[in-house]
KOLVO-372834 format. One record per residue (C-alpha): residue in one letter; y negated, x negated, z. Coordinates in steps of 0.05 Angstrom, whole numbers, plus 5000, padded with zeros to 4 digits. Each point is the difference from the previous one (the first is absolute). Layout:
BEGIN
AYXZ;...
***
This chain:
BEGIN
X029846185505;X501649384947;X499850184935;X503649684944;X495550084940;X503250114936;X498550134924;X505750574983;X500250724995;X502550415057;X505650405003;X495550665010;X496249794932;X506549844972;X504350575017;X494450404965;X501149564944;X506850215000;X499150734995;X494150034953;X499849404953;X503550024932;X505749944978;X502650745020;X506650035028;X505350224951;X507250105015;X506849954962;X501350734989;X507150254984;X496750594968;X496449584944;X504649365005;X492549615003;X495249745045;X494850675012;X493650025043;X501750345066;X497650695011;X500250385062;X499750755014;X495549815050;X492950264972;X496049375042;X506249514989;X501249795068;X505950415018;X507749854962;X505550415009;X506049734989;X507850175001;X505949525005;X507650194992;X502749685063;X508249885017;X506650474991;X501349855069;X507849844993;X501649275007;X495649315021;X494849864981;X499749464942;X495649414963;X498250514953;X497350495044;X496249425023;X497549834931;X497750674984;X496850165078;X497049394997;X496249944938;X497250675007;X498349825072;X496349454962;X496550394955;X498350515060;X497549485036;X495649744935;X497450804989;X497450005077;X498249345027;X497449684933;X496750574971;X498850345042;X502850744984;X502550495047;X507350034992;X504850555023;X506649754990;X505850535002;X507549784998;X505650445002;X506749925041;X505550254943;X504950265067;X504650514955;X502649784940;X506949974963;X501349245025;X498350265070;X504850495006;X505249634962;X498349475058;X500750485061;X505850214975;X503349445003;X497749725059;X502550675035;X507050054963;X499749265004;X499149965080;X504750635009;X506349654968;X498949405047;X500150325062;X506250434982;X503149384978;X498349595056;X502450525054;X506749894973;X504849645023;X499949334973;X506649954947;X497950714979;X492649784987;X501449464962;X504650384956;X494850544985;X494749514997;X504549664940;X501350584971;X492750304993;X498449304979;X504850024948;X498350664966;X492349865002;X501149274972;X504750364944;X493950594994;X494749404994;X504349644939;X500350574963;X493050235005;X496049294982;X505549544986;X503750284941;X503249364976;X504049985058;X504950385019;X500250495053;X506449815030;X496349235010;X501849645070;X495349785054;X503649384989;X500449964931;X492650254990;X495949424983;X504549634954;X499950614960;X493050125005;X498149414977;X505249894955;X497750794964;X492849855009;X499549344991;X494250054936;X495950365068;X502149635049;X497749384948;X494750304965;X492650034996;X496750505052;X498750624968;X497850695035;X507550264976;X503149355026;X496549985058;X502650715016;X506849784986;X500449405036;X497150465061;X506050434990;X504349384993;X497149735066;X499950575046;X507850094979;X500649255011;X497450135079;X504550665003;X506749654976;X498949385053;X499550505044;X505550354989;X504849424983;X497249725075;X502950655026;X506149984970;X502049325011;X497649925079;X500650855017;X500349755079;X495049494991;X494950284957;X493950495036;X500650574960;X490849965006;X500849444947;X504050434960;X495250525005;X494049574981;X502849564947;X503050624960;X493950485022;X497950024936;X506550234962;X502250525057;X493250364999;X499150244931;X507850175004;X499650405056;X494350354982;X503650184942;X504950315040;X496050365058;X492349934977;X500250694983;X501950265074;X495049595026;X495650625041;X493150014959;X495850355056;X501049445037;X494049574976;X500449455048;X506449774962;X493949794945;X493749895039;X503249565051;X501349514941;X492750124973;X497449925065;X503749375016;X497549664932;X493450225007;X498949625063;X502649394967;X495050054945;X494950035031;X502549475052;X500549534949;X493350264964;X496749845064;X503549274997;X497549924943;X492550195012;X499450574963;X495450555022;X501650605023;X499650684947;X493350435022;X506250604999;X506349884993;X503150614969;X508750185013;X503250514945;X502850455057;X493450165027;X497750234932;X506150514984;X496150635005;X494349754966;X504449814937;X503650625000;X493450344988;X497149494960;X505650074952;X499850784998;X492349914975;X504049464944;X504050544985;X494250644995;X496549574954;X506949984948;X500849255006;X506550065052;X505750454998;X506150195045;X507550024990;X505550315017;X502949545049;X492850055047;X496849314961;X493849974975;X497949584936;X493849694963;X499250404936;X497749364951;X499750374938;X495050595038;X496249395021;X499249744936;X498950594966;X492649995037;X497649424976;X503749535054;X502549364976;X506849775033;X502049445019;X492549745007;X501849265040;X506949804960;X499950454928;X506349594980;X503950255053;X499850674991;X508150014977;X502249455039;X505850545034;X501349395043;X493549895033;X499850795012;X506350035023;X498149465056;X493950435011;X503750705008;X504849555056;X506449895006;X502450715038;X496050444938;X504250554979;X502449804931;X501950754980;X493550245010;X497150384942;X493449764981;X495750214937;X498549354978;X504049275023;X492649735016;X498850545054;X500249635068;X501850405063;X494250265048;X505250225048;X507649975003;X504550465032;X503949725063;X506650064988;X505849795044;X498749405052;X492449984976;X493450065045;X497350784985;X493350355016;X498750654981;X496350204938;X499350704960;X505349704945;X506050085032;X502650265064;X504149355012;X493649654988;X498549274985;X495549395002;X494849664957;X500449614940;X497649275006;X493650074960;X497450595028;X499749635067;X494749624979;X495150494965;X499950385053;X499449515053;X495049604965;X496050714977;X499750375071;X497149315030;X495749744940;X498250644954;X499250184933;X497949304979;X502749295025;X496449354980;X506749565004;X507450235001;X504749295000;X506749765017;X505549634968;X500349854930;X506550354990;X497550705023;X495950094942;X504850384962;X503950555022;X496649895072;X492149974990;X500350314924;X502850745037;X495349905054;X494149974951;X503650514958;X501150545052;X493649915045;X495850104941;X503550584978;X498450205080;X491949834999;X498450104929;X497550724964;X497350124932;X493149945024;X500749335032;X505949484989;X501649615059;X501249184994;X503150065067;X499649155005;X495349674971;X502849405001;X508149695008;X501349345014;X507449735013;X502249355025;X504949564963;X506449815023;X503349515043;X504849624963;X506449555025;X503549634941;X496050464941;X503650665041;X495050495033;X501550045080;X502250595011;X505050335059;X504350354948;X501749284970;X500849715076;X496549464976;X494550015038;X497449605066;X497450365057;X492749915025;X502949865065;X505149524982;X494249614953;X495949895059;X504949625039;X500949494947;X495749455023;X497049944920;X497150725006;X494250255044;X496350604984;X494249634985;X504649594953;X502550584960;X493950375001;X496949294970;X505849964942;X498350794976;X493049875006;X501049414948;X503550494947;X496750714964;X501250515050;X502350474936;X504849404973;X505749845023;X501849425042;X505949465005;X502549765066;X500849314981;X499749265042;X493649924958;X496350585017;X501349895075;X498049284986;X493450274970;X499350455048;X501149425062;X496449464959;X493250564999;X501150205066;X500449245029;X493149844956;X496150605043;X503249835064;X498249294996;X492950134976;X499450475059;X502249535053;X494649504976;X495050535004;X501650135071;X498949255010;X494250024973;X497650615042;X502749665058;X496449364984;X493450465002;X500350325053;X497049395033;X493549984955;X493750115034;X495050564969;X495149334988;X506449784953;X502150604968;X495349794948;X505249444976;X505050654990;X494550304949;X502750174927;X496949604950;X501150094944;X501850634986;X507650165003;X500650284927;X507949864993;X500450595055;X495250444971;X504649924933;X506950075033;X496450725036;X498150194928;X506449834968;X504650295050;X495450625003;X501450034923;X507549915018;X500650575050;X496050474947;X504949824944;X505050475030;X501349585063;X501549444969;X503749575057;X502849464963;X492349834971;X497950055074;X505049485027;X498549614953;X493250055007;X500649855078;X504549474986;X496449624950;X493350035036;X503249725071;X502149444953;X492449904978;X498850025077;X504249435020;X497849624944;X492350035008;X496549715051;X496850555033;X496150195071;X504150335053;X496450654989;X501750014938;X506249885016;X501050555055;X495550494940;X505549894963;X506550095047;X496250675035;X500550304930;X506749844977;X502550165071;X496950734987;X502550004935;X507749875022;X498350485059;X499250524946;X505149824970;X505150185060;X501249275013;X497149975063;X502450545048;X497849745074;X492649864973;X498950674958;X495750225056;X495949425010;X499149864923;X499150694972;X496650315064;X495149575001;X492650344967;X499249404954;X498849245008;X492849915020;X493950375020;X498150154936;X495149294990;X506149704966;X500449615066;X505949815031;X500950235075;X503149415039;X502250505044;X504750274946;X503749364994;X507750115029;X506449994969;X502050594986;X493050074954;X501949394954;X507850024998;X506450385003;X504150095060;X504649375009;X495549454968;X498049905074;X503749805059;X502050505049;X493450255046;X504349815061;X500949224972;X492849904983;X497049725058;X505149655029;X502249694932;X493349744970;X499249755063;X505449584997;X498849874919;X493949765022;X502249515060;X505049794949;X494649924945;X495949545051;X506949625025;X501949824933;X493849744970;X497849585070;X507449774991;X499549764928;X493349755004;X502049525062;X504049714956;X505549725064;X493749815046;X500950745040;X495350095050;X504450515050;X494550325043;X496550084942;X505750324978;X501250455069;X493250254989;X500650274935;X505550485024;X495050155059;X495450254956;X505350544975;X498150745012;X500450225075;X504050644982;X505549424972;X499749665051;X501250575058;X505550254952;X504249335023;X503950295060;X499150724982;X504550434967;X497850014936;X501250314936;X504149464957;X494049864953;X496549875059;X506349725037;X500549474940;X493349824996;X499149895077;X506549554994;X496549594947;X494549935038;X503449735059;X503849554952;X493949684976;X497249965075;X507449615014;X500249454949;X492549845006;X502549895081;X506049624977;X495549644949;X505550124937;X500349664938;X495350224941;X505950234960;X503650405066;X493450405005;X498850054929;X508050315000;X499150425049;X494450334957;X504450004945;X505050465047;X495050495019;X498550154928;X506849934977;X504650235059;X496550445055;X495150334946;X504650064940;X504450395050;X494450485017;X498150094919;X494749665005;X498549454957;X494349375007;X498149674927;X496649365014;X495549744963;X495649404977;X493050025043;X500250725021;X503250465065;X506950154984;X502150704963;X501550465049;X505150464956;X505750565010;X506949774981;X501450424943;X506250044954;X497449644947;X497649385047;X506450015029;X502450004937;X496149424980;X500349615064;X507950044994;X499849784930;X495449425016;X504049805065;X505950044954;X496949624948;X498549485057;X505750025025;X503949854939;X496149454989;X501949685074;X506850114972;X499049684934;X497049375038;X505550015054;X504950124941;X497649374962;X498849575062;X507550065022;X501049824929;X496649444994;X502449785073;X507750174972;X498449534939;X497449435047;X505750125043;X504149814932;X496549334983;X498649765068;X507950055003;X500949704936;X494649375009;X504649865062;X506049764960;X500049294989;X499849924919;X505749505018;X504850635020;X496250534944;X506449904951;X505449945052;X504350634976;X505650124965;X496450054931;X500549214997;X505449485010;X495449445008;X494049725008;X494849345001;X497749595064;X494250515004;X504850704999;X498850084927;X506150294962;X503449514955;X506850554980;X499750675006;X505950445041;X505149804940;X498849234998;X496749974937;X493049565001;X493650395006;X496450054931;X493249684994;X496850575000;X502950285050;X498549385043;X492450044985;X499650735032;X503449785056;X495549415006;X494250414991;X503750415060;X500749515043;X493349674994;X497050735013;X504250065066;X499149365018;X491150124999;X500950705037;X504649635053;X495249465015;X494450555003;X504550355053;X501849345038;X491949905003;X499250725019;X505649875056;X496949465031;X492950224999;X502550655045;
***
């Protein structure tokens, strides 16, 4: 076996170095609002539990879902691959909620009123459709529009809109603006709507009625009939949760995030809350009222010793943020001891999903937060390591979870911590507003990864270059940053397969000239430093930098190829851990280290997947037949150049009979098109060396295979001065730079065309003008008349020409009369 020697650490030494060399690992913990040194419950320190809120399952999925899910996918990733721990990572499905049955509600009233409409007959559909439209737009207005009135037009709707709230409309963005210009917009889609209806009532499908003013007619007609909706009939509720869950985790998966260990869904956990909160209540932290709900007692909680709120202190009376906590369908009459208490459970009352429980014979359903402590308890315990999610469920959310599950596990004897440590992502911003669905302004996961900007590599690559707890901007020049870091790693990986590629054909008697000397210290230091970076609570931004500024050292130092490949295998592992390399996570992180344990290099181990991310190489299926080709063109090109016009053509012939045989059988069969295109090229080559072409007709049609029957198969060939061509994928940002180069080009043949026809325009003008004889130059009617040579003597009025004047015509004349001759001379020499 050939062995490349080399004079680096392996990944076995340095994955121990990971996970036992200083600096601890401390993380950004909500609790303390600092950086602490991680503790586990774990007595040997190997094992992490850890809890995540996961979705309300009631709408798409959005770019801050993806913010959240994927930085703490990052940080999973981190804990397990990196060092080392054994996570179990437990995420729970929020699938009843207050915005889940306000949702199923209106899907089911929503759906019902369409299909009684449409089964009418059309003139008395369209009227009804009108006049529900009507009604909700005027219930709409006077519930979020208050400076308009109610009895405002379709027609007349956005004129007045603007014209009432035109300091919104205008304004900064601001979280109450924003909310207003939602309300302004969704009435904006309802009105067109509506006016489309009225104005074309035969023409107009009464669907895009129903779509555009979906938004107005729901929340009206649950107003009307949400409280007949029949609550024992749950699928009204999960078949929305169900229908959102799958496209979370659809577009979780699309975005390479792993899998929870357990995934955890509310309505699974009903019984287990009803007698978790009964042990709440035993213990005189809970108490019941009248009306079957249950509620925190904070005041009982603090009279133990129990500090509330522990994560946000100064939100303790913000009635707005408990409010959003309680939900929208809380029971505002409800008597409660204390305006802090928080609901455990709330009594079902008309329209409303209801399980049984010993509070009320009508029963009810769970509030919010004790979904989670109990989910999170019956799967993790008494004790988890990390509890995370969003930065905005700190307070009420994660403050009553922490509140009321330590009220659960705690006694006199021995207080419970519950977590021992939160951590909560920061937002995702658009124009300084947090994305949120409540705002509608937010961008679905789904609909981000069909721009052609955003990849999930390229978005996981712009929140891995900001804090995972601060909050980011979706800005041009973060996704510049982000594409500017991610085009540095790509292109440093596609020269490292080169260079592997290039070795493959070394001999074990000259491996030796692959041997590390001297010692790669700039790796060593970006290990250290990134390792330091990772251990300063995960300190991404560091670590891309890090990466970054060391593959810049790399391409400006001359250094061996195994140095070269050291380096690429451990930033390739790096980004694997990272989550930006899905299709090689099994090669990369399955692998049991880098060497045998000699700090030798196995030659064996050398393939793409081990020294770069998925996409840096050409497709498997191109490979052979395309550096096959590369290389025939290599061979073509430089015998071509080097001939300089004195082309020897059998010479020529038997350089494409020296392509591979595979190629070569591949001519006549039916091929794939990679090896379809290269077999054509070949048979090209084999044609114009028969045909003995021109230097510049063969050295064209090697042009057209890189530029034409290559750049149509993304695949790209970067020549270069006195080594094999590049053999590269066509990515975006080549394309992107290709097209700006050809365009650059291009403008320039332009510019040169542009000036020629200028410059042939102007010539056009004096050859035209040196053909007058200077004898008829000042025969017009500006002069009367003139010497024996044409000169003017009068002008058009009779009087004589001044002296002056004469002169400049002289001087005229005698200029015509040179640039004649010339074009007399000119004339006869043609």
């Amino acid at each position: 076996m050939r062995i490349l020697r080399r004079s680096l650490i392996s990944s076995k030494q340095y994955s121990k170095m990971a996970r036992t060399s200083p600096p601890s690992l401390r993380i950004f913990d909500s609790l303390t609002k600092e950086k602490t040194i991680f503790s586990k419950a774990d007595p040997d320190g190997k094992a992490v539990t850890w809890y995540t809120c996961g979705p309300t399952v009631y709408d798409e999925p959005h770019l801050g879902h993806a913010r959240s899910a994927v930085s703490l996918d990052i940080l999973r990733r981190v804990m397990r691959d990196y060092f080392g721990f054994k996570v179990r990572f437990v995420m729970n499905v929020t699938d009843v909620d207050d915005k889940i049955v306000l949702r199923g509600r209106y899907q089911y009233l929503g759906t019902r009123l369409q299909k009684e409409i449409e089964s009418m007959e059309r003139d008395k559909a369209v009227r009804e459709a009108i006049s529900v439209g009507r009604a909700a737009f005027k219930h709409y207005l006077s519930n979020h529009l208050p400076l308009l009135s109610s009895q405002t037009t379709a027609k007349a709707y956005l004129v007045e809109a603007n014209r009432a709230y035109a300091d919104v409309v205008e304004g900064e963005p601001t979280d109450q603006n924003a909310k207003l210009k939602m309300h302004i917009k969704t009435c904006q889609s309802a009105a067109q709507a509506l006016d489309a209806l009225e104005k074309v009532p035969n023409d107009s499908p009464l669907s895009d009625f129903f779509y555009g003013a979906k938004d107005v007619l729901y929340p009206y007609l649950d107003h009307l009939y949400g409280s007949t909706v029949d609550s024992r009939d749950h699928s009204i509720f999960t078949a929305v949760a169900r229908k959102f869950e799958k496209r979370y985790f659809d577009d979780m998966h699309a975005l390479n995030v792993l899998d929870p260990d357990v995934t955890t869904r509310a309505t699974e956990f009903i019984p287990k809350m009803v007698t978790y909160i009964e042990r709440i209540i035993a213990k005189g932290f809970a108490y019941p009222t009248a009306d079957g709900s249950v509620y925190f007692d904070i005041a009982a909680f603090e009279a133990e010793g129990h500090p509330y709120p522990r994560l946000e202190p100064g939100s303790r009376n913000n009635s707005a943020l408990r409010a959003d906590g309680e939900g929208s369908l809380a029971n505002k009459s409800a008597i409660k001891r204390h305006d802090v208490d928080f609901a455990l459970w709330k009594a079902s009352r008309p329209g409303e999903p209801t399980w049984p429980s010993p509070w009320s014979k009508a029963g009810g359903r769970p509030g919010w937060h004790i979904e989670c402590s109990v989910m999170a308890s019956e799967v993790l315990g008494s004790e988890i390591d990390i509890h995370s999610g969003g930065e905005d469920l700190r307070f009420p959310h994660h403050d009553n979870e922490l509140a009321q599950s330590t009220a659960y596990w705690s006694t006199k004897e021995k207080p419970a911590p519950w977590v021992n440590h939160f951590i909560h992502t920061g937002h995702l911003g658009i124009q300084g507003l947090k994305m949120s669905k409540s705002l509608k302004n937010f961008v679905t996961i789904s609909e981000a990864l069909e721009r052609p900007e955003w990849t999930s590599r390229s978005l996981r690559i712009c929140f891995l270059l900001g804090g995972w707890h601060e909050k980011i901007e979706v800005t041009q020049d973060i996704l510049k940053a982000g594409a500017a870091w991610e085009s540095r790693i790509n292109n440093f990986f596609i020269n490292a397969i080169d260079i592997m590629r290039a070795s493959d054909g070394l001999t074990t008697e000259s491996s030796s000239s692959l041997e590390e000397t001297p010692a790669f210290t700039s790796l060593d230091k970006a290990k250290a430093d990134l390792h330091e970076a990772l251990c300063d609570s995960f300190d991404t931004p560091a670590a891309m930098r890090i990466i970054a500024n060391f593959v810049g050292e790399c391409n400006t130092t001359q250094l061996s190829r195994v140095a070269v490949l050291s380096a690429s295998r451990w930033i390739t592992r790096i980004v694997t851990i990272f989550g930006l390399n899905r299709e090689g996570e099994d090669a990369v992180l399955g692998q049991n280290g880098d060497d045998d344990g000699s700090g030798q290099l196995q030659a064996s181990a050398l393939h793409s997947q081990i020294i770069a991310w998925h996409g840096a190489e050409i497709p498997h299926a191109a490979q052979q037949p395309v550096y096959a080709a590369s290389k025939l063109r290599d061979d073509v090109r430089q015998y071509v150049l080097s001939a300089r016009g004195d082309i020897d053509y059998a010479a020529l012939e038997k350089l494409a009979e020296h392509i591979d045989t595979d190629l070569r059988q591949m001519a006549n069969a039916n091929a794939d098109p990679y090896q379809a295109t290269a077999s054509r090229f070949h048979t090209d080559i084999q044609h114009v060396a028969s045909e003995k072409a021109s230097a510049g007709e063969i050295l064209s049609l090697c042009d057209d295979f890189r530029d034409i029957h290559l750049y149509s198969l993304d695949i790209y060939l970067e020549d270069r001065e006195g080594l094999p061509a590049l053999v590269r994928p066509l990515d975006t940002p080549l394309k992107r730079a290709l097209a700006e180069k050809r365009a650059a080009a291009a403008a320039e043949v332009a510019a040169k065309t542009k000036r020629k026809a200028e410059e042939a325009a102007k010539q056009s003008a004096r050859d035209n003008q040196a053909k007058i004889n200077p004898a008829e130059l000042f025969k017009n009617e500006l002069y009367s008349e003139w010497d024996e040579q044409g000169i003017p003597t009068r002008d058009a009025k009779g009087d004589e020409i001044t002296k002056n004047s004469r002169k400049k015509l002289v001087k005229m004349y005698e200029k015509q009369q040179k640039v004649h001759r010339e074009w007399l001379d000119k004339c006869e020499r043609e």
